[in-house]
Structures are given as structure tokens and as C-alpha cells.
Short mmCIF file of the C-alpha atoms (twelve columns), coordinates in Angstrom:
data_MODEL
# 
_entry.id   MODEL 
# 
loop_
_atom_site.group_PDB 
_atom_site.id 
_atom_site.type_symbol 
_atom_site.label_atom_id 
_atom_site.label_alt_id 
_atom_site.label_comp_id 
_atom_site.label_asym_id 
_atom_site.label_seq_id 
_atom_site.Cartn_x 
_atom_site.Cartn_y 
_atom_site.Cartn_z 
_atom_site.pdbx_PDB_model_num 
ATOM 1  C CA . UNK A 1  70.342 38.521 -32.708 1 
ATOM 2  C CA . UNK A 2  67.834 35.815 -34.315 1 
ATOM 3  C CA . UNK A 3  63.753 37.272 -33.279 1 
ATOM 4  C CA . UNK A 4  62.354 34.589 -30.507 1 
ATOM 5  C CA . UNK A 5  58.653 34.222 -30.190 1 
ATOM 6  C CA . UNK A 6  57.433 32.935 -26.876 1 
ATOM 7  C CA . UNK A 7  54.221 30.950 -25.124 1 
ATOM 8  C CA . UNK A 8  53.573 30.609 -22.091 1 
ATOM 9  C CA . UNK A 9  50.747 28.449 -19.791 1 
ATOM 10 C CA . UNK A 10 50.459 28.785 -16.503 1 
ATOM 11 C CA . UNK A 11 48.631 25.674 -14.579 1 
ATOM 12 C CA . UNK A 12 47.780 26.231 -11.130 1 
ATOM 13 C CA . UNK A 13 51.487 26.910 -9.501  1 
ATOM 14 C CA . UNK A 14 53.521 26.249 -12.561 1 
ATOM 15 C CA . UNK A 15 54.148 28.083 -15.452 1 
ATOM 16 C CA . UNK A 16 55.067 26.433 -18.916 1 
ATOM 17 C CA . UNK A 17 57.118 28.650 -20.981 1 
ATOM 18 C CA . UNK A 18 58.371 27.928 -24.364 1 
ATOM 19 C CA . UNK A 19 60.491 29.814 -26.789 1 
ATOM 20 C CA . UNK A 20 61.334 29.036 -30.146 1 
ATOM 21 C CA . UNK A 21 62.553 31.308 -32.985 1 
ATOM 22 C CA . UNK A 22 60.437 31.581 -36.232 1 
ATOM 23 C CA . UNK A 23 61.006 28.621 -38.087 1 
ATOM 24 C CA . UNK A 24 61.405 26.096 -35.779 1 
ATOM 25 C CA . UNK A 25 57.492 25.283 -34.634 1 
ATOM 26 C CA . UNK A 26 57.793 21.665 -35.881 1 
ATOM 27 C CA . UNK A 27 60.398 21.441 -32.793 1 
ATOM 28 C CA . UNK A 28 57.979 23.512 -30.692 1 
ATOM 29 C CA . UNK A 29 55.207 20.939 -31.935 1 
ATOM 30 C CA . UNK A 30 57.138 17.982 -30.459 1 
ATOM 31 C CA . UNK A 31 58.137 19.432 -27.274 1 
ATOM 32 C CA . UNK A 32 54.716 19.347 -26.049 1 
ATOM 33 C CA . UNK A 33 54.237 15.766 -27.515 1 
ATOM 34 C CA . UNK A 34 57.579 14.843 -25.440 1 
ATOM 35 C CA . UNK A 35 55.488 16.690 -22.746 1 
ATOM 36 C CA . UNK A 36 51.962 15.411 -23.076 1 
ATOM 37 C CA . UNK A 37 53.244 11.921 -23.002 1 
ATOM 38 C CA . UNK A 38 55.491 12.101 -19.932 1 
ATOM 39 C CA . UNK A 39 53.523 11.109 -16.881 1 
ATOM 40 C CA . UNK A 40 56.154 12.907 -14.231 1 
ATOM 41 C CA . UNK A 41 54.534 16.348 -15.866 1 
ATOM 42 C CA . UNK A 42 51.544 17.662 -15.281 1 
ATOM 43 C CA . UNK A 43 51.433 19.323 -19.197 1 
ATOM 44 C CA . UNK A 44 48.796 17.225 -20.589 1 
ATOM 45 C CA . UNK A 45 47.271 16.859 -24.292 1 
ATOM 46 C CA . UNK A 46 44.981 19.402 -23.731 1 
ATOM 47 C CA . UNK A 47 46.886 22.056 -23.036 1 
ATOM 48 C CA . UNK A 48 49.442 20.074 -26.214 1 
ATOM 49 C CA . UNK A 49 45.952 21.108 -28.062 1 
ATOM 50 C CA . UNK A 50 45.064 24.672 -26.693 1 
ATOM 51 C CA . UNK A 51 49.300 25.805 -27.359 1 
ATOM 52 C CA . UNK A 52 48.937 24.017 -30.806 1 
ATOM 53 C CA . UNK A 53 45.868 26.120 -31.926 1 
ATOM 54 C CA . UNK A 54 46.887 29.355 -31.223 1 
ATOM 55 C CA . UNK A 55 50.633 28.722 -32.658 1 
ATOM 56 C CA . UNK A 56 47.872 27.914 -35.987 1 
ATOM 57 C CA . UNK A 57 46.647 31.032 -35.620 1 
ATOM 58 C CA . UNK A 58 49.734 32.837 -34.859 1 
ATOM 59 C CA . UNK A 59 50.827 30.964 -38.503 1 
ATOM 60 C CA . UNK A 60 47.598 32.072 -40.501 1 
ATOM 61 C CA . UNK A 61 47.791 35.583 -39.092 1 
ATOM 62 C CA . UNK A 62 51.939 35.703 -39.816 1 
ATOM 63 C CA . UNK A 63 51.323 34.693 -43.596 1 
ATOM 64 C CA . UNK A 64 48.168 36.616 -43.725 1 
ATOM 65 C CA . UNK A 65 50.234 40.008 -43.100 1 
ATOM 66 C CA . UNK A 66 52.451 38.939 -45.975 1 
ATOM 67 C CA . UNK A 67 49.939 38.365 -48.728 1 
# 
């Protein structure tokens, strides 16, 4: 069984959650593009911005613990 990571957002009533295995962020990265830009949802390009810095720091600390 392939590892999944997962992140969630909860706005308000709904909760946003995404998972994605190691590997596959620049897929991750464009779902919440396809997101952000659809006006039926109410994911916007701030939290695109907030999920997108901490899967950065999820990254840095991920290669930091291999160096």
C-alpha cells in the first residue's frame, strides 16, 4: 500500500480535504488552481496560498530529515 499524505481546510460548514501520495504535489498544486479559479466553489486563492505554504514547509522539513 503506497503512504498518502493528507490536508485538510475547513471553511465555515465545509471541509476541503485533499490527499495525494508523496510525489505527486505538482498535481496537488493544480487542484487548488482548478479550485481557486472555479467560481461555483467557495476555495479561493487564499486558502490556494495558505495550503501551498505549508505543503513548502512540509517539503523543506521532508528533505531536511534526509540530509
Amino acid at each position: 500500500m503506497t503512504a498518502q499524505e493528507v490536508f485538510s481546510l475547513v471553511k465555515g460548514r465545509e471541509r476541503f480535504i485533499f490527499r495525494y501520495t508523496p510525489g505527486s504535489e505538482n498535481e496537488l498544486l493544480a487542484t487548488w488552481v482548478d479550485l481557486a479559479n472555479d467560481p461555483a466553489s467557495s476555495f479561493d486563492w487564499f486558502d490556494a496560498a495558505v495550503l501551498s505554504y505549508q505543503l513548502g514547509s512540509r517539503l523543506d522539513r521532508s528533505v531536511q530529515s534526509v540530509a
